[in-house]
N, C-alpha and C positions, 0 to 999 in steps of 0.2 A: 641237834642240828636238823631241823628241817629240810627237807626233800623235794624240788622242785624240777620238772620234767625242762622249763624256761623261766628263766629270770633274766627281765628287759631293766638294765642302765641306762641312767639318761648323766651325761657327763655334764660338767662347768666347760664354759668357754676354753678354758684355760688350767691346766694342774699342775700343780696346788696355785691358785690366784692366791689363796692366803698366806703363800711364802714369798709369794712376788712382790716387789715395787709398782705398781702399774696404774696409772690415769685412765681411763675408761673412757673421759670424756661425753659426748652427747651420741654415744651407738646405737642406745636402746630409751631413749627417750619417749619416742611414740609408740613403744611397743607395751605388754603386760608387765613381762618380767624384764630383771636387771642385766645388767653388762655380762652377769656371766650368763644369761641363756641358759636359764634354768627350765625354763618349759619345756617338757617333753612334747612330741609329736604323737597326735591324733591315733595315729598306725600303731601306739600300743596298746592304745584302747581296742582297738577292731583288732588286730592278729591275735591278743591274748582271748578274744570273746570265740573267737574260730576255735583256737586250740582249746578253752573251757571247753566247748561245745563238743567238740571230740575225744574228751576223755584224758584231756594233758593239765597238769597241776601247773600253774605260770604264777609269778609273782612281777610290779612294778618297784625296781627300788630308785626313787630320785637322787642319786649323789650329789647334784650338783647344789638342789634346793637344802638339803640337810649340812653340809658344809657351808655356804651361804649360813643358814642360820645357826651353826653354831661353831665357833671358832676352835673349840676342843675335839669335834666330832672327828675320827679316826674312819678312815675312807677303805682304809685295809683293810680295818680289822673289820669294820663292816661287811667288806666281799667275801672275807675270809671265811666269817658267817653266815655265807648260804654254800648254797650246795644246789648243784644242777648240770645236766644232761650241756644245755646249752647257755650260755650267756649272748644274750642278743644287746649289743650297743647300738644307739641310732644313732648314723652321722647323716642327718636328712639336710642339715642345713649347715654351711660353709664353714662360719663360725666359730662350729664346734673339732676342726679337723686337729686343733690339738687336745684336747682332755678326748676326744673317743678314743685315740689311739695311745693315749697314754692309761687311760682304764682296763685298755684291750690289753697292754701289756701288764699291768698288774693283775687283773683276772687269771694271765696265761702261765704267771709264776705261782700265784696262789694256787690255782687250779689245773694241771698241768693235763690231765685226762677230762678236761672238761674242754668242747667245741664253742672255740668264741666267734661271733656270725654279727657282720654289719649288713646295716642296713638303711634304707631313704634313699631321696634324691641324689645329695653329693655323693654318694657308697656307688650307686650305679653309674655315675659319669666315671667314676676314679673307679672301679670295679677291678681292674688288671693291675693298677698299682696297687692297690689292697690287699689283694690275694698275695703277691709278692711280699709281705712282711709275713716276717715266723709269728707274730700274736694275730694272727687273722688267719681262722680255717675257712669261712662260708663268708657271702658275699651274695647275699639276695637283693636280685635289681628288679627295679619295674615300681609303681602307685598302685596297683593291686593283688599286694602280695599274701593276703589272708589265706589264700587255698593251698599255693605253693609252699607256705612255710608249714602247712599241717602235712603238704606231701613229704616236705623235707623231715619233718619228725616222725614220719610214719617209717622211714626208710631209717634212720638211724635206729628207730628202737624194737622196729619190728625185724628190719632186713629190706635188702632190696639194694638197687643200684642208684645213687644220686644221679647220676648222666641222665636218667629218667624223671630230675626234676626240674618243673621249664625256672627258667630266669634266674637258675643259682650258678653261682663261677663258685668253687670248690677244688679243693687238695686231696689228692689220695693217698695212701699211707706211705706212700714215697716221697711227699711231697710235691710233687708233679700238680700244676694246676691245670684248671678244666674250665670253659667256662660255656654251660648251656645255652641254648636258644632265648632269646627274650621273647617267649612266643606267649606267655598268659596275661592278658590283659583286657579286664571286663569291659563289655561295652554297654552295661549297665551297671551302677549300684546297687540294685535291690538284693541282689545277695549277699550284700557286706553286711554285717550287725555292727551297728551302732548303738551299744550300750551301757548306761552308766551303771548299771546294775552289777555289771561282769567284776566293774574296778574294785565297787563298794564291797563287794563278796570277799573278792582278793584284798582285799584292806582288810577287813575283817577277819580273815583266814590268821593273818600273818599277824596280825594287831603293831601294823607299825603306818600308822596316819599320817606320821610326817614325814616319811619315804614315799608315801604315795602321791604325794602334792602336786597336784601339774605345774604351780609354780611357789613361790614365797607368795604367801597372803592372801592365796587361794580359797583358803579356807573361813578365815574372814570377809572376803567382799570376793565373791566367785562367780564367776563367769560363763556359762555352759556353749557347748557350739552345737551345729548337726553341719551337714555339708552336702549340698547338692550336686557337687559334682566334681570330679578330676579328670585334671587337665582342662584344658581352656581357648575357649574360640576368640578370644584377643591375641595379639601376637604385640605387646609391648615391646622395644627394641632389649631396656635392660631387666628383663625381670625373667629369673630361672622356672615360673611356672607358668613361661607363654607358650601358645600352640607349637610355635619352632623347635623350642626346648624341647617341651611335652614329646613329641615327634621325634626329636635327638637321641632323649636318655633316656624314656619309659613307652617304645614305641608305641605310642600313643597316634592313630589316627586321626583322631574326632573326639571332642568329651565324652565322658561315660555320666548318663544322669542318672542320679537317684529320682524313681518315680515319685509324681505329686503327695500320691495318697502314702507311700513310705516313709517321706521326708515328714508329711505329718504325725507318721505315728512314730518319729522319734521325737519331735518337738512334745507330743504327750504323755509319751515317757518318761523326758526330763521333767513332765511338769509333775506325774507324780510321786518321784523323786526330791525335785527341790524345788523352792520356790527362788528363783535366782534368773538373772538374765541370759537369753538366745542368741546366740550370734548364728546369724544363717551365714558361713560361708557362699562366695560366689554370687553374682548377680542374679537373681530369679531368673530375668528376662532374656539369661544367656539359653533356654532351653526355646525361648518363644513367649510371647504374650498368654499362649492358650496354657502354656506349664504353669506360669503365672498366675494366670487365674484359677486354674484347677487346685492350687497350691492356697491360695489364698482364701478359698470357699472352705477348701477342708477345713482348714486352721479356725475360721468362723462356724463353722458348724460342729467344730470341737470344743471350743470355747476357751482357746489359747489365750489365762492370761498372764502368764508369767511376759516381764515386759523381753523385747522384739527389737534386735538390732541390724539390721537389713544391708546389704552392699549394693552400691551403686558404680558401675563400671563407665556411664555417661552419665548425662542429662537425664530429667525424666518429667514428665508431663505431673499436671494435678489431676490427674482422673487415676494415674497411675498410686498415688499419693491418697486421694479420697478409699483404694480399695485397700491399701495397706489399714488404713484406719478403721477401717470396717471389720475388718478378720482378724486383729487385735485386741483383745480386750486391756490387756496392760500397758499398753502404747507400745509406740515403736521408734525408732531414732534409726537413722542413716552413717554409716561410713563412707567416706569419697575423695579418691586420692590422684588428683587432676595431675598431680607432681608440679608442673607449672602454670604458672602465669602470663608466660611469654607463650605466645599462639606457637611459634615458626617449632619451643621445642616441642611444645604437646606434639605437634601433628608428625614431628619428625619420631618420636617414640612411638606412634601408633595410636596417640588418644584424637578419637574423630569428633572434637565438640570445640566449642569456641566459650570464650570467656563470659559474652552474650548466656550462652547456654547454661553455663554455671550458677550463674547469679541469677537466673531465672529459676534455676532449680532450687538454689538455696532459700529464697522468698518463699517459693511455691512450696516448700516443703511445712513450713512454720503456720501458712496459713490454712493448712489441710492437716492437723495433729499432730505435726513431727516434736517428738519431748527432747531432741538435742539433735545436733548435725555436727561431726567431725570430719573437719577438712582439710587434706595434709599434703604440704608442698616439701619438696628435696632440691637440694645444692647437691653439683657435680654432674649433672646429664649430661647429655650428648648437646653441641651446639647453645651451652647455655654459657656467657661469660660473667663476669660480676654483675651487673648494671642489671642484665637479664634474672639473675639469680635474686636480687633484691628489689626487685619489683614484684617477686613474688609474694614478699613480705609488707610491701608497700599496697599492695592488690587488698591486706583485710580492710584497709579503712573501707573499701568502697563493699563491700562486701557487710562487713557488720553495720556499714549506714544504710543495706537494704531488708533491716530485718526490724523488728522490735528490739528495744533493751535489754527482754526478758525472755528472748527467745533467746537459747542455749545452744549458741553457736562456739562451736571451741574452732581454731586454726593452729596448726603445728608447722614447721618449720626446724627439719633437721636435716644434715648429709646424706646422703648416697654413700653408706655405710655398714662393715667397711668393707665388701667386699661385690667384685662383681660376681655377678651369679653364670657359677659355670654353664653351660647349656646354652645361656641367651642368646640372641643375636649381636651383641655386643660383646660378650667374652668370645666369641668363635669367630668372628668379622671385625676387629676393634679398630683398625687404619681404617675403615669405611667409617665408622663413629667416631673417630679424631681423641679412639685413646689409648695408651702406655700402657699396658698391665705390667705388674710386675711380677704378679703369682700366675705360672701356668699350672704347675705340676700340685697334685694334693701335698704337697713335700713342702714346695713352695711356702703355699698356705697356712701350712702348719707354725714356719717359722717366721711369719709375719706375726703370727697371734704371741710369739714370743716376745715382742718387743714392750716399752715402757709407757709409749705414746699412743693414743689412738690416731691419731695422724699419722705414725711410724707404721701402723698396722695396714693402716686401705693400701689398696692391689690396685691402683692405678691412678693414672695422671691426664688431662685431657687437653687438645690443643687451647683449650681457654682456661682451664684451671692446673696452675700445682696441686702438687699434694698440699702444702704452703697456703695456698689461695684457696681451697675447699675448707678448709681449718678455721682462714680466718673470715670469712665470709659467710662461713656459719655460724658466729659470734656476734656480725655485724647483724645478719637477717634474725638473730635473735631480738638483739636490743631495737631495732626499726618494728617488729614483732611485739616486744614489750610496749613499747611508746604509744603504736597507733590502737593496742587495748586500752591501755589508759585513757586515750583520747577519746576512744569510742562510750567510757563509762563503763568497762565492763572488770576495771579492777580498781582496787583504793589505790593512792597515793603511795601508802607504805608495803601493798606487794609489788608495787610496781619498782620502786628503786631497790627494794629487795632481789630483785629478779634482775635488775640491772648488774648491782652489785656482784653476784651471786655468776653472771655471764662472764665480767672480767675477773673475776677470780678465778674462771676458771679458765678464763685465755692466758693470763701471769703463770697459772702454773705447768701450761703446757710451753710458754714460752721458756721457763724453768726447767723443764726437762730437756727441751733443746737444749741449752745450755749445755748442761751437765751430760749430753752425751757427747760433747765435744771434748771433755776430760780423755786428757791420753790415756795416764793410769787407772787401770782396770777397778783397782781395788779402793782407790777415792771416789772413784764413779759413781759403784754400786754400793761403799757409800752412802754418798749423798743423794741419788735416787733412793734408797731407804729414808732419807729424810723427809721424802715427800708425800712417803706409803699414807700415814692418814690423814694427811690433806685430800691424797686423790681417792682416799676410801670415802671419803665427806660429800666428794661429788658423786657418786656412782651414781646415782639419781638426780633427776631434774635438773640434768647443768643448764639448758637453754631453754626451759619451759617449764611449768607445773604438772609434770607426770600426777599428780591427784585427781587432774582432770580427768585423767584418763579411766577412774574409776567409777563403775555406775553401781548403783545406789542396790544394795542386796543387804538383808541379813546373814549374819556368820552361818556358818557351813550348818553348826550346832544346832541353831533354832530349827532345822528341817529334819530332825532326828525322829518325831513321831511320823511323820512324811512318810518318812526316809526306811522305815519298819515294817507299815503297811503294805508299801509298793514291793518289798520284798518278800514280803506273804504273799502277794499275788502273782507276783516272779513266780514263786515253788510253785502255786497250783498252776499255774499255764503249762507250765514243763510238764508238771504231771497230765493236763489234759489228751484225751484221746484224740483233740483237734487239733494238737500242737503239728507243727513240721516236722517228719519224720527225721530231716535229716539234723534237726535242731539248730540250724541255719535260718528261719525266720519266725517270726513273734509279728502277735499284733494284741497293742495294748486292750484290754476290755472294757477297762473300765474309765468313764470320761467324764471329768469336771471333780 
């Protein structure tokens, strides 16, 4: 049995999904991974490279992705099979508030002398309910938690008082909780490590590839990100990482940015690592045009060409667009998630741009090197009623009529799904945004994700939508979505009534589960919701869209294997150099192109 000082879980949405009956629905349509929210969060990369860097042995094991992919794979016997100081579960994101607390409790019977510690976004807003459960010792809150959680293992294994560690709520051997100051939070990134080396190492260590997966298919067509910044100088009404939030649950002031010339030298780092696509979290232009540019010179003068997927928070001019294509050598593409189409919700949510603006940007983008633009609208906002909600989907024809044919414009159209995001100004204020929640408590939450439907699942209702009416109006804005692709020439015939097809099957079978939870008897119910188990396993993907779009063009993980050898021979000598950072907290790549 192997000996690990941390070993970070990443849970399924839900445990055991593979004993459940349950429809999924359109949840995770425009995202990477599937319904169960298999992707782990960013923060196990950076916390385990802090604690490398200190002298702590950590391992990544995915549960969620390895039971996804194999239906035999035993989740116990697995945890049973490590061994470690701490088990750190992340429930960073809502989603997940039943499989983390249900893996918490399996870790705490397997391992009874072992401290299981959550952690993320959702962990700190629910931080005092957390602590209150017997399978949760630690409860580390805050977006920058790498330093803290090296103070919190220096104190476990060296000695020392937790009370003396900022941002952790904590049990004492009486059980008594505690919960510290939220007082550590960088006001820069440059001391975070951002690196993929750390994970590769620990893959390597442990020789278990497909526990380390950030998600299903990862490893085939894979993704990389770097991230400019947390927290966020937009203050959208529903989204858990706007300024308000940020300010709420990770006393967060002001963003904290990773410096120009840093951000670069982790985008170089990926590249000597693998040749596979960048997603730069965060809009550049959120630090300022001059971050921007200093950002974009580097990048060019490094000869970034791994290809460039860029965020866009508004509009943006083509000069803006000509300097992306310059500091590029692999191309670049855009992400951009206006939500609506209807002006009155944009501006009521916080987005400062007009429709005008959009379709300016989406032209201007195509005729200044952009290699694809994704642009994604949601059912269920604030002040948005049906008519509103499918004009949103009604809005691509005029939008793919101002582009080329062959310019690779995708549009998505899925729900406000399924939950609202704690922190926002919408879950804390929701009679002011005209909506019903149904989950307040992480308890709540938990036992929504229990249910069979994903309509049964969403946490709220709004003066213009049912639960009901969000459902079905994200079935209608699919197929008006399908049709005006068609029309536009940008699918055949036979994907297109495919994809029609393919929408109402998947509304018949939600309307089928309705049904059938109206059965009195408990035991015919569950039942015939078993009858439906692989039907609704059949949609777990692309109920309302072609999730393939969402995939950009990489070779498998594999092919980067000579890459992938070299950059770690160059790893060991940097460490070993006399110029390295003493405190082994920063790197700067050497070697370019």
């Amino acid at each position: 049995m192997s000996r690990y000082d941390v070993v970070f879980l990443h849970a399924p949405s839900v445990y055991d999904f593979r004993k459940k009956p349950i429809f999924y629905g359109p949840v995770s349509d425009v995202i990477p991974s599937s319904p169960v929210f298999e992707m782990y969060p960013v923060g196990f990369m950076t916390i385990s490279s802090h604690l490398e860097a200190a002298g702590y042995r950590t391992r990544i094991a995915n549960i969620a992705v390895q039971m996804l992919a194999d239906d035999r794979f035993d989740a116990e016997k697995k945890i049973a099979g490590l061994d470690a100081d701490v088990f750190a579960i992340d429930l960073h994101w809502m989603p997940h508030a039943h499989g983390a607390l249900e893996l918490a409790k399996i870790v705490k019977r397997l391992h009874p002398g072992s401290k299981v510690e959550l952690g993320g976004f959702t962990s700190s807003y629910f931080h005092e309910e957390l602590i209150a459960r017997p399978e949760v010792d630690l409860v580390m809150r805050g977006d920058t938690t790498e330093v803290p959680t090296v103070r919190m293992m220096d104190v476990l294994q060296k000695g020392g008082d937790l009370s003396d560690v900022p941002n952790l709520t904590w049990k004492d051997e009486s059980g008594r909780p505690h919960s510290n100051p939220l007082s550590y939070s960088l006001e820069s990134l440059d001391e975070v490590i951002f690196d993929y080396g750390t994970m590769i190492k620990c893959t390597m260590r442990s020789m278990d590839v497909k526990g380390a997966l950030p998600w299903q298919g990862w490893d085939k067509i894979p993704l990389t990100s770097v991230f400019t910044v947390r927290g966020c100088s937009v203050n959208c009404a529903e989204c858990g990482g706007s300024h308000f939030a940020n300010s709420r649950v990770a006393c967060r002031k002001s963003p904290a940015f990773r410096s120009p010339e840093r951000l670069a030298d982790d985008m170089e780092m990926i590249q000597s690592y693998f040749k596979a696509p960048v997603f730069i979290v965060g809009d550049l232009r959120q630090g300022g045009m001059g971050y921007a540019d200093r950002f974009l010179e580097e990048c060019r003068s490094r000869r970034i060409r791994n290809h460039v997927v860029v965020e866009l928070f508004n509009g943006a001019t083509p000069e803006y667009f000509q300097k992306l294509d310059k500091a590029f050598e692999g191309g670049w593409s855009i992400e951009f998630s206006p939500d609506s189409h209807d002006e009155k919700v944009c501006f009521a949510l916080g987005k400062g741009y007009t429709n005008e603006n959009i379709e300016k940007t989406v032209a201007s983008s195509f005729r200044n090197g952009c290699s694809r633009f994704d642009l994604f609208y949601m059912n269920g906002l604030p002040f948005q009623d049906r008519e509103s909600a499918l004009d949103s989907a009604r809005a691509s024809e005029r939008l793919w009529a101002s582009v080329r044919r062959e310019d690779r414009l995708f549009i998505y159209n899925a729900p406000f799904a399924p939950f609202v995001d704690p922190g926002s100004r919408v879950f804390e204020e929701p009679d002011k945004w005209g909506y019903r929640l149904r989950a307040r408590t992480l308890e709540d939450h938990r036992r929504l994700l229990d249910s069979p439907s994903w309509k049964h699942v969403l946490s709220y209702e709004t003066e213009w939508m049912s639960r009901d009416d969000v459902a079905e109006i994200s079935y209608d804005a699919a197929q008006i979505l399908a049709e005006k692709e068609f029309g536009a020439g940008r699918i055949s015939e036979q994907v297109y009534r495919d994809r029609r097809e393919r929408t109402e099957f998947a509304r018949e079978l939600m309307h089928k589960v309705d049904s059938i939870l109206e059965i009195a008897d408990p035991e015919e119910r569950e039942a015939r919701l078993w009858e439906t188990k692989d039907e609704g396993s059949r949609m777990m993907n692309s109920t309302v869209c072609n999730k393939k779009d969402l995939d950009w063009e990489a070779g498998p993980i594999w092919s980067n294997a000579p890459r992938i050898g070299v950059a770690l021979l160059k790893s060991f000598f940097r460490r070993r150099s006399p110029s390295a950072h003493p405190s082994g907290f920063a790197y700067r790549v050497i070697h370019r192109g």
